[in-house]
C-alpha positions as CSV (number, residue, x, y, z in Angstrom):
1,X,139.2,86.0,27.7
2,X,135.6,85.5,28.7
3,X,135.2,83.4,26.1
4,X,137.8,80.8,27.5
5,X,136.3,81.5,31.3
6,X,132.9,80.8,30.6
7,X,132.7,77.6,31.9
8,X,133.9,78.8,35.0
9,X,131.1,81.6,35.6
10,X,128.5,78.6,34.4
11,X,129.8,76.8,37.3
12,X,129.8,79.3,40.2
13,X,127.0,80.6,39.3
14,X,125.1,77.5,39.0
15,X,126.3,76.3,42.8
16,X,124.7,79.8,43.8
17,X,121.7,79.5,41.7
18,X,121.3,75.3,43.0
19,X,121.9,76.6,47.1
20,X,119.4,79.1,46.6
21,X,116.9,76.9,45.4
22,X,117.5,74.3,47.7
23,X,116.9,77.5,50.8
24,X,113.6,77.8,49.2
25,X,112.7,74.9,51.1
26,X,113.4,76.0,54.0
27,X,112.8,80.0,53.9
28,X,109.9,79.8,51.0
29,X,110.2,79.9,47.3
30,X,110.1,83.7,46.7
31,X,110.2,85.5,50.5
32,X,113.6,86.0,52.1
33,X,115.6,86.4,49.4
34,X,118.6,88.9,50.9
35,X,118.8,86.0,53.6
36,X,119.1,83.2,50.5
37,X,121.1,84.9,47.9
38,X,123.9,85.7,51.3
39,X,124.1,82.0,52.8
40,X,124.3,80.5,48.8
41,X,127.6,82.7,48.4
42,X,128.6,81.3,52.0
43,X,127.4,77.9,51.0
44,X,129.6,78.4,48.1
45,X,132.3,79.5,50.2
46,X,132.0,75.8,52.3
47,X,131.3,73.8,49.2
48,X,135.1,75.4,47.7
49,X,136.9,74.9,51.3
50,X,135.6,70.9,51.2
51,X,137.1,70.4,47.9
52,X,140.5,72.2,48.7
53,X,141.0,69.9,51.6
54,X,143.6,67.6,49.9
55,X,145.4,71.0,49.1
56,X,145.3,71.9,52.6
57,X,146.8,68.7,53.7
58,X,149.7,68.5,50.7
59,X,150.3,72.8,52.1
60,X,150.6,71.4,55.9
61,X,153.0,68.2,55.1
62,X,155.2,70.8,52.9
63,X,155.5,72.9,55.8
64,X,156.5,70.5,58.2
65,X,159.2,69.1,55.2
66,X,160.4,72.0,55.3
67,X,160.9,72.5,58.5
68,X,163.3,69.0,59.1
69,X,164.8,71.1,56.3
70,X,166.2,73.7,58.0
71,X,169.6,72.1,59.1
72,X,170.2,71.0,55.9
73,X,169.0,74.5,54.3
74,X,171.4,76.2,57.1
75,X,174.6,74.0,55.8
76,X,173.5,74.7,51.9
77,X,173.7,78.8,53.2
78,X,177.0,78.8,55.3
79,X,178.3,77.0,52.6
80,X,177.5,78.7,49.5
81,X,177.0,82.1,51.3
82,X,178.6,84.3,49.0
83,X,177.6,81.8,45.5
84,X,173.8,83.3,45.9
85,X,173.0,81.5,42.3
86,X,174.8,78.0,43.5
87,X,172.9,78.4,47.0
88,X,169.4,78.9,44.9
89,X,170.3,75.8,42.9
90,X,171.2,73.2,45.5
91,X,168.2,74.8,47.6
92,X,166.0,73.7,44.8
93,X,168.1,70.3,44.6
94,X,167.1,69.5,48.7
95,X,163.1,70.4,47.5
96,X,163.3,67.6,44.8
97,X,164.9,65.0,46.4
98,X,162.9,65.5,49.8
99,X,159.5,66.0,47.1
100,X,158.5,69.3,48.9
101,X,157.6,72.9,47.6
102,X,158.6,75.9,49.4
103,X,155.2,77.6,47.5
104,X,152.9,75.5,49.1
105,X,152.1,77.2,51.5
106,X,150.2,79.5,48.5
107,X,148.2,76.5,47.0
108,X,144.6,77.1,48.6
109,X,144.8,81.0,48.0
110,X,146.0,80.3,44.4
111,X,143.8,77.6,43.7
112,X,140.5,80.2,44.8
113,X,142.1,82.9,43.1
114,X,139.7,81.8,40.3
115,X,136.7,81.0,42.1
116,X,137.3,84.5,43.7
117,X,137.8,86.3,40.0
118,X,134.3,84.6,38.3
119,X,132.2,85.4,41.7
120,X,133.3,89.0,41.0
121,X,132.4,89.1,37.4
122,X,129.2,87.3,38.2
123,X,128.6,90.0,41.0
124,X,129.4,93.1,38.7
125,X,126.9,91.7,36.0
126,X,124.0,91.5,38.8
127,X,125.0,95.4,39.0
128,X,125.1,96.3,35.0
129,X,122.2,93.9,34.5
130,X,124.5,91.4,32.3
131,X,123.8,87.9,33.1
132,X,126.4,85.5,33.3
133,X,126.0,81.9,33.2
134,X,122.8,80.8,35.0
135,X,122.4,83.9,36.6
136,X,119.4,85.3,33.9
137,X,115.9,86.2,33.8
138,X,114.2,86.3,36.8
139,X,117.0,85.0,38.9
140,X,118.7,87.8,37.8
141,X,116.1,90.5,38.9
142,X,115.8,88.4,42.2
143,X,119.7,89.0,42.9
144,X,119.6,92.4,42.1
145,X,117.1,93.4,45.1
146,X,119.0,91.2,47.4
147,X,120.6,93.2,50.4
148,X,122.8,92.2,53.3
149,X,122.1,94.3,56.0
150,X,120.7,96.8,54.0
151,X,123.7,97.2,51.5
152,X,122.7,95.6,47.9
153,X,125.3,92.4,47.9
154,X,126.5,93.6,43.7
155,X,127.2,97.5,45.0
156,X,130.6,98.3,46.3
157,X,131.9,101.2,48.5
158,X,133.0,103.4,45.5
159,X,129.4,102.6,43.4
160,X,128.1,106.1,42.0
161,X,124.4,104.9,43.8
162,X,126.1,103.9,46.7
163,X,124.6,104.8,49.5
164,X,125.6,105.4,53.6
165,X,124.4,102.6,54.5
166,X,125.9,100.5,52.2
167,X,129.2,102.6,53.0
168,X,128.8,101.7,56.7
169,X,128.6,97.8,55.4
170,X,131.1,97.4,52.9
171,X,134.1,99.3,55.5
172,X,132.9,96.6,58.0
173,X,133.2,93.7,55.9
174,X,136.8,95.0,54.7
175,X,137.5,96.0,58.4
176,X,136.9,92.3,59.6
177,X,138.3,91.1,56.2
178,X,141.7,92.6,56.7
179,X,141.6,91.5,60.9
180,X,140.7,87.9,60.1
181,X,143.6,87.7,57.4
182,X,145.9,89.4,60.1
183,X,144.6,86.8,63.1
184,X,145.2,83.8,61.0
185,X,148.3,84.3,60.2
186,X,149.2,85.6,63.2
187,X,147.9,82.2,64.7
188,X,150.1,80.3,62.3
189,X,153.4,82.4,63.7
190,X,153.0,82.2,67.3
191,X,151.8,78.8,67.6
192,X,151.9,76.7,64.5
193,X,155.3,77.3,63.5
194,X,158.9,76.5,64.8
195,X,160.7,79.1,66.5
196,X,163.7,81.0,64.3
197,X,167.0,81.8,65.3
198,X,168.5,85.2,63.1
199,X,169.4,82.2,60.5
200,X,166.1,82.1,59.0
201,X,165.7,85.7,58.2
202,X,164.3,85.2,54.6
203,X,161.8,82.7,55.8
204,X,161.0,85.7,58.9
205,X,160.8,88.3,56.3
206,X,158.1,86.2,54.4
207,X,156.1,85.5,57.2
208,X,156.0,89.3,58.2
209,X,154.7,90.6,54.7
210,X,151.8,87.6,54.8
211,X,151.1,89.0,58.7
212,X,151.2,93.1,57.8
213,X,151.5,93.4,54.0
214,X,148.6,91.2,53.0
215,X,145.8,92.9,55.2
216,X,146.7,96.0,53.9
217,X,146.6,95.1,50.3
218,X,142.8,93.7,51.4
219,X,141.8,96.7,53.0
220,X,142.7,99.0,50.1
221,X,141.3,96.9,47.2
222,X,138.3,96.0,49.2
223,X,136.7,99.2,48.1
224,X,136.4,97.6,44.7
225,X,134.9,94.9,45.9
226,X,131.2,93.9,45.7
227,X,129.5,92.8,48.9
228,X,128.8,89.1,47.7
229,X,132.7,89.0,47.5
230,X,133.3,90.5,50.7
231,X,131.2,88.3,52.3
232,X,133.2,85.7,50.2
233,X,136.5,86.5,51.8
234,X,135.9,87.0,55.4
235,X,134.0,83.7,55.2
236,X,136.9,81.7,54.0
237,X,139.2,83.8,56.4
238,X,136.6,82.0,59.1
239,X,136.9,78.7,57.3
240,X,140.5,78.9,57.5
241,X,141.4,80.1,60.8
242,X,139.4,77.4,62.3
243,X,140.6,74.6,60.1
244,X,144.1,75.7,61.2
245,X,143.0,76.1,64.9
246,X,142.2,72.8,64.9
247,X,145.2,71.6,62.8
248,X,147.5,73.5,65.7
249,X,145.9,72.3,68.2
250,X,145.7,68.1,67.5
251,X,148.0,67.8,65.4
252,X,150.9,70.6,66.1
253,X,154.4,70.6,63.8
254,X,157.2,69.2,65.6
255,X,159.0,72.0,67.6
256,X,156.3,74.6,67.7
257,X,154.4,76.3,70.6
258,X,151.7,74.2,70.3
259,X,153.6,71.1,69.6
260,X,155.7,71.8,73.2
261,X,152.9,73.2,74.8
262,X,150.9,69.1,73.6
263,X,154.5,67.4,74.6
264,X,154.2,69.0,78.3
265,X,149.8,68.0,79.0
266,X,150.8,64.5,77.9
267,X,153.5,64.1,80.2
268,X,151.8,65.6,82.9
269,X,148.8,62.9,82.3
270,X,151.3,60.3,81.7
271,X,152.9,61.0,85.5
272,X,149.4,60.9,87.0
273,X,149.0,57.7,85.6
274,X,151.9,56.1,87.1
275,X,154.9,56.6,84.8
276,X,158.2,56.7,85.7
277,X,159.5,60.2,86.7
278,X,161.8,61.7,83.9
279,X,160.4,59.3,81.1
280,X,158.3,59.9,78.3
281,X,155.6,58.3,76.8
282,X,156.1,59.3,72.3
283,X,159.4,59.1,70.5
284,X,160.3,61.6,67.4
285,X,160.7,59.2,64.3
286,X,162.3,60.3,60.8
287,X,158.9,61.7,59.5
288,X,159.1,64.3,62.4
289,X,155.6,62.1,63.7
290,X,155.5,60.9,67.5
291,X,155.4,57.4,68.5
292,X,154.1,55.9,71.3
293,X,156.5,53.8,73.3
294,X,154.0,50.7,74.6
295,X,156.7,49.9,77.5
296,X,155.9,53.0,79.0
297,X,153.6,53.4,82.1
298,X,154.8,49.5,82.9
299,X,157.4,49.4,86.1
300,X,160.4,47.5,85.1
301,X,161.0,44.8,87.9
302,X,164.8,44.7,89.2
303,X,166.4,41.7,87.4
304,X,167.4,38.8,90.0
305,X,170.6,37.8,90.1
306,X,171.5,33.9,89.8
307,X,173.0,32.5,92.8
308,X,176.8,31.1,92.2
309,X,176.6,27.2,92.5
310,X,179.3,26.7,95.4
């Protein structure tokens, strides 16, 4: 197994090892180095979040496919409501021939899940003083003494040299680990997503485990976690709530919160400009996107009617 994920600690480690050199320039070549080693795992962090964008834009148009899905979903489970196995297979029928995936939703977590597995190894060898990748030598030694407010960033909370400080440090990382997991997908619920009617129980139940079960699961296997990772996760919980804060808020899906709260501040700016009471300014088309209507805003003039030649 390490064998075949080699070239994966080579490359995290050597995007650690390149944004710490390029910090010396800034902080000196060999002072600072708590404040260096820290920001090149958060400049990891950033470098990983860039390159997932396209995932983050295939998981936001599968959402939104999923939800013009619903109706069609809602007939597939009246109809086949006691054929669970037939339901399952024209459920998965509707997802090919619309080309979405009910899973992602999963694809950024599951596409870090690697990244996330060789910064932990990588960590765990600063601690046992075995080098992986480009982490050796003198780099090495350099990592080793680095600290993040005081707690070394390869010790975890259940180290045997642990000590209270770094105690104190690693139950506040998991603390704000666990609440940033819980905000963002809280976010996502109230105002990024559609509401649902006792019909969509299953999707309900799904969203409920992601809001209470997964910051729970963080908060108890976070005492296994080294600092560096730590730091890791709540960055890219920070990442990720404001990419989607700023998905929510520009560009809401059709029939959320958001999306009705958008709907109501444009047709409030569109009446103080002069449109016509009661009329709207963006049509819904098949996509679920909004269109702007051009002949909006423009007073229709009452047609004149021809005089009868006597």
């Amino acid at each position: 197994m390490g064998s075949i994920l080699n070239p994966l600690y080579f490359a995290v480690s050597w995007v650690i090892v390149t944004f710490h050199s390029l910090l010396g320039f800034i902080f000196g070549k060999d002072s600072h180095e708590s404040i260096k080693w820290s920001l090149s795992i958060i400049g990891l962090v950033i470098l990983i979040r860039i390159i997932l964008i396209p995932l983050f834009v295939k998981q936001i148009k599968s959402q939104r496919a999923l939800t013009a899905l619903q109706p069609h979903m809602k007939e597939i489970q009246k109809k086949h409501k006691d054929d669970r196995q037939k339901q399952s297979e024209e459920m998965m029928k509707l997802y090919k021939e619309h080309k979405t995936n009910p899973l992602a939703s999963c694809f950024p977590i599951i596409a870090q899940a690697p990244i996330f597995f060789a910064l932990f190894t990588v960590l765990n060898g600063i601690a046992r003083n075995a080098p992986h990748g480009f982490l050796k030598g003198d780099l090495l030694l350099s990592a080793q003494q680095a600290k993040f407010f005081g707690a070394n960033l390869s010790s975890t909370f259940l180290s045997s040299n642990t000590n209270t400080q770094t105690k104190l440090v690693t139950v506040a990382l998991i603390v704000f680990m666990s609440a940033t997991t819980f905000t963002t997908q809280r976010q996502l619920m109230v105002k990024g997503m559609p509401k649902m009617d006792s019909s969509n129980n299953m999707m309900l139940q799904q969203q409920k485990i992601m809001l209470y079960v997964f910051p729970v699961i963080f908060a108890v296997s976070g005492v296994n976690f080294p600092v560096g990772v730590l730091i890791y996760w709540s960055t890219t919980n920070l990442w990720t709530f404001g990419q989607q804060f700023y998905v929510i808020k520009r560009n809401p899906t059709p029939g959320s919160p958001a999306y009705e709260e958008l709907m109501k501040k444009r047709a409030a700016k569109n009446n103080d400009n002069g449109a016509l009471p009661g009329s709207t300014d963006e049509s819904r088309n098949e996509t679920g996107t909004t269109q702007i209507d051009p002949n909006i805003g423009q007073r229709q003039q009452p047609s004149k009617k021809k005089k009868k030649k006597k």
